[in-house]
C-alpha positions as MATLAB code, in Angstrom:
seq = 'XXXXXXXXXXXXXXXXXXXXXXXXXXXXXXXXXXXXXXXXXXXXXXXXXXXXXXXXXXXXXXXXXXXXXXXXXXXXXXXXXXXXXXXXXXXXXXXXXXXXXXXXXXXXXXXXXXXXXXXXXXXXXXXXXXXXXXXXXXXXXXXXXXXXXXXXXXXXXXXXXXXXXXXXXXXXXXXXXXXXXXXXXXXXXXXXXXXXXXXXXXXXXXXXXXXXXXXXXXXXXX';
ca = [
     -43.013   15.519  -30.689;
     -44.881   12.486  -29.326;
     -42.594    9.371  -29.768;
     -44.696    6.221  -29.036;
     -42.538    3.697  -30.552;
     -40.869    1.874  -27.186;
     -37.339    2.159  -28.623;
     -37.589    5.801  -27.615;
     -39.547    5.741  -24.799;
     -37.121    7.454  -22.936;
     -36.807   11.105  -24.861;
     -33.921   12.394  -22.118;
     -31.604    9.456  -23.118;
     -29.605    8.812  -26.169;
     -30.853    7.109  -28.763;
     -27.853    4.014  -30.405;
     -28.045    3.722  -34.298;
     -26.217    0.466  -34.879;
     -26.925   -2.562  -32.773;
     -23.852   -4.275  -33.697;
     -20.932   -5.554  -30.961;
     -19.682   -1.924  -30.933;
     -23.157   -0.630  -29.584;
     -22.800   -3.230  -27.109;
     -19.737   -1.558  -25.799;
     -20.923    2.044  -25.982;
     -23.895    0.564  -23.379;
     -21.421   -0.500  -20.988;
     -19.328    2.718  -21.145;
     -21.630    5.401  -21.531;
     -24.533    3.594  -18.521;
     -21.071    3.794  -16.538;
     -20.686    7.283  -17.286;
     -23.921    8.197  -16.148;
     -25.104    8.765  -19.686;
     -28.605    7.345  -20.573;
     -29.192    4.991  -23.241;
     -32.945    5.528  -24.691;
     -32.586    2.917  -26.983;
     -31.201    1.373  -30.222;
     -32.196    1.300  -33.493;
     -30.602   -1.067  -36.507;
     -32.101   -2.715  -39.994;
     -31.558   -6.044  -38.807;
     -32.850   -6.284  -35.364;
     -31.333   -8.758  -32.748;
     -34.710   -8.300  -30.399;
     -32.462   -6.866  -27.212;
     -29.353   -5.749  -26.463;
     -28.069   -5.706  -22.782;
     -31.540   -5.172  -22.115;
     -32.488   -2.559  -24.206;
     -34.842   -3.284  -27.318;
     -33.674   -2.785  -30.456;
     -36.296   -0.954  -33.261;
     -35.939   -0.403  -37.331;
     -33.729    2.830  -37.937;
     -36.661    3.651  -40.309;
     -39.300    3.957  -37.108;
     -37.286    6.529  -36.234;
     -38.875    8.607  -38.936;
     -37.513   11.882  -38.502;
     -38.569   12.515  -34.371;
     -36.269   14.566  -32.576;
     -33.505   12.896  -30.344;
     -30.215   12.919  -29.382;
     -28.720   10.054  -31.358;
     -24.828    8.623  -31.945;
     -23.929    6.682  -34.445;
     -22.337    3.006  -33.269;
     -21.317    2.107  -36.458;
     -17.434    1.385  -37.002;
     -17.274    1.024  -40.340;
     -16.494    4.387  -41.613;
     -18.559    3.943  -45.438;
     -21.406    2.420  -43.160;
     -21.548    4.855  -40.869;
     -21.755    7.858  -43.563;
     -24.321    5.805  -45.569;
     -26.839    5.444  -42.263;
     -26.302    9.159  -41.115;
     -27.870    9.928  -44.780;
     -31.154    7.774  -43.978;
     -33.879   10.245  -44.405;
     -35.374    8.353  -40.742;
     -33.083   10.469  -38.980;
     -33.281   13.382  -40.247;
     -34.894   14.922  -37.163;
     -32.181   13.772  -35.031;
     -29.730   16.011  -33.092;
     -25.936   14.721  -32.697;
     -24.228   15.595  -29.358;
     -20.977   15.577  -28.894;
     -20.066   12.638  -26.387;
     -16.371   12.856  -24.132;
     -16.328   10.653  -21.098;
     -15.669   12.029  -18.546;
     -11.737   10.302  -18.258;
     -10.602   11.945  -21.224;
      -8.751   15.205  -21.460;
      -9.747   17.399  -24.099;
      -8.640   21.102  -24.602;
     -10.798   23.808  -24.461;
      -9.118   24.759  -27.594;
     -10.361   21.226  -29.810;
     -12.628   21.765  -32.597;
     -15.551   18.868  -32.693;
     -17.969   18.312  -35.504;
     -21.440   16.823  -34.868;
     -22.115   13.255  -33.146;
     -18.113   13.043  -32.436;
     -17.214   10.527  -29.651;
     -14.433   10.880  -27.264;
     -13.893    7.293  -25.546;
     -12.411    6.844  -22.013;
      -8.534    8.173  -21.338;
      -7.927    9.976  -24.390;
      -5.784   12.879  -24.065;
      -6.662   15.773  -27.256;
      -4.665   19.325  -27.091;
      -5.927   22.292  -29.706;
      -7.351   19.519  -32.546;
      -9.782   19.587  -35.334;
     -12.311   16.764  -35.361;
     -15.140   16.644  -38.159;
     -18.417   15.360  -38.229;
     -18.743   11.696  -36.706;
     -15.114   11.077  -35.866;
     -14.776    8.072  -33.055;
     -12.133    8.237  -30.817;
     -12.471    4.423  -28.917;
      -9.820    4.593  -25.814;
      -6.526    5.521  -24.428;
      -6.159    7.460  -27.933;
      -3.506   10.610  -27.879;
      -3.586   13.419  -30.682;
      -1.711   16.216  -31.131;
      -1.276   19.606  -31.413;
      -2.846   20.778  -33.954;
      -3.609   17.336  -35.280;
      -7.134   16.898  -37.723;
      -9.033   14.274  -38.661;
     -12.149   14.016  -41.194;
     -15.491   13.429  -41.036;
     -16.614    9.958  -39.816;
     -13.126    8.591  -39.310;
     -12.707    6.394  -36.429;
      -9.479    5.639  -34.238;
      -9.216    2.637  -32.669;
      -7.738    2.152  -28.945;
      -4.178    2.767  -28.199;
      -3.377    4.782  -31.399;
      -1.240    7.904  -31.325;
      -1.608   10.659  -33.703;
       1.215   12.894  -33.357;
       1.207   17.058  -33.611;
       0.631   18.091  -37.118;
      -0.826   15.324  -38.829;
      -3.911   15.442  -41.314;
      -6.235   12.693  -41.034;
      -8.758   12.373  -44.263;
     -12.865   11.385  -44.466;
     -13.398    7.693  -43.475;
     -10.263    6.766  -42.230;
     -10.083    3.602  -40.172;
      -6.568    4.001  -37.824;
      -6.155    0.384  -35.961;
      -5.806   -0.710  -32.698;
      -1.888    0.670  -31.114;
      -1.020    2.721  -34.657;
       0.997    5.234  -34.596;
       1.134    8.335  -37.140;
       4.244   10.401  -37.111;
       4.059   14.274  -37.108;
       3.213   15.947  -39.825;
       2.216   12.612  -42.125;
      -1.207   13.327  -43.708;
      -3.696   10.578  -44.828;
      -5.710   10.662  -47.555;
      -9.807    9.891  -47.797;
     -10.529    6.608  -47.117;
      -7.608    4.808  -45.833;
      -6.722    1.911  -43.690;
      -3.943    1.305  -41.038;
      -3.663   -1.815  -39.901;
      -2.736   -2.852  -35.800;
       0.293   -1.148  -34.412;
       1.118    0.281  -37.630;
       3.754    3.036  -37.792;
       3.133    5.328  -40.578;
       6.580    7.547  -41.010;
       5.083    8.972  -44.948;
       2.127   10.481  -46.371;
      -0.577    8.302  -47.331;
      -2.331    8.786  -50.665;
      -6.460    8.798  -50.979;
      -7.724    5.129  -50.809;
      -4.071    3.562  -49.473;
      -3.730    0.577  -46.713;
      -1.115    0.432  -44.039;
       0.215   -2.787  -42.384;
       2.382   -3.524  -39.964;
       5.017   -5.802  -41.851;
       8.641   -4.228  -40.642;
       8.618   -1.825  -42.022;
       4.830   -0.599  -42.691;
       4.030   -1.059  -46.199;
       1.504    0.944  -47.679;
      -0.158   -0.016  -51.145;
      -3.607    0.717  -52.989;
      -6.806   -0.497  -50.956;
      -9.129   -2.841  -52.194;
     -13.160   -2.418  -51.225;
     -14.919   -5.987  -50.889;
     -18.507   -6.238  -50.676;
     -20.074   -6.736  -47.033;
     -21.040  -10.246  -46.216;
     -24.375   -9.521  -45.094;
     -23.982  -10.972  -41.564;
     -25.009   -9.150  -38.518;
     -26.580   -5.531  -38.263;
     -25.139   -2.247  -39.116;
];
């Protein structure tokens, strides 16, 4: 397929949906990993981002490229991987190339393996973002679209739900298992299962009680 727009003007690289701070970071890593960015795509446009232009996510409209989702919101993130625009896109797995991972890990679609993580014989679903210095492990799984922030520690055993958000430093012991949709707040340490929609927060010791959803704000892209 012919892609004119200018946002994907370069078919070989990969193509950023999000143009929020974390896409910003994922330029600097992955350019420094030898990885090409093609562009970036987002529904609120800032005009450029470390000198790449950012397009609509809808001017995508179905072409075929390689595409990962920058969006670290978990809810977000599921809701723009639905857009019909990008249906035609593929979703590469991305591990940089400091990172460890066993030949034995299982990875879903458009997972992304940040710098100096260290996975043994894990189970990763669709869109799960692994940010830096993250450890997980044996046996360890975590859902689709659930992101782990740097410095966290999932220990052997443990069963990580669908749109989990673990913070920065957290650690899970073995064998805990998280619900769908959960929260754990920076340098958490999570010692008992977590029901379905449950928050986490480092308060001596960890609490963990019923999560609230707010609406977004509105301010900046996705």
């Amino acid at each position: 397929m012919e892609m004119s727009n200018s946002f994907l003007s370069a078919p070989e690289g990969l193509l950023l949906v999000g143009g929020g701070r974390n896409a910003r970071n994922l330029i600097c890593i992955l350019e420094t990993a030898g990885i090409t960015v093609g562009g970036v795509v987002d529904d609120r446009p800032p005009g450029s981002i470390l000198g790449h232009k950012v397009g609509l996510i809808d001017d995508v409209n179905g072409a075929t490229v390689d595409a990962l989702l920058t969006v670290a919101d978990p809810d977000h993130a599921q809701s723009i991987r639905e857009r019909p625009a990008l249906r035609g896109c593929r979703w590469p797995k991305i591990i940089h190339p400091s990172s460890v991972v066993s030949s034995h890990a299982q990875m879903g679609e458009g997972c992304y393996v940040g710098p100096f993580a260290l996975l043994t014989d894990v189970d990763l679903g669709r869109h799960v973002h692994l940010f830096a210095h993250n450890v997980l492990g044996a046996r360890a799984a975590v859902g689709d679209f659930s992101v782990v922030l740097p410095h966290a520690t999932v220990a052997s055993d443990v069963r990580i739900g669908k749109r989990c958000m673990i913070g920065m430093g957290a650690r899970i012991h073995a064998g805990v298992t998280i619900g769908d949709d959960c929260r754990i707040g920076v340098n958490a340490v999570v010692r008992n299962d977590m029901p379905d929609g449950s928050i986490a927060i480092c308060n001596r010791p960890t609490s963990i009680r019923s999560r609230l959803v707010f609406g977004r704000s509105g301010r900046g892209g996705v």
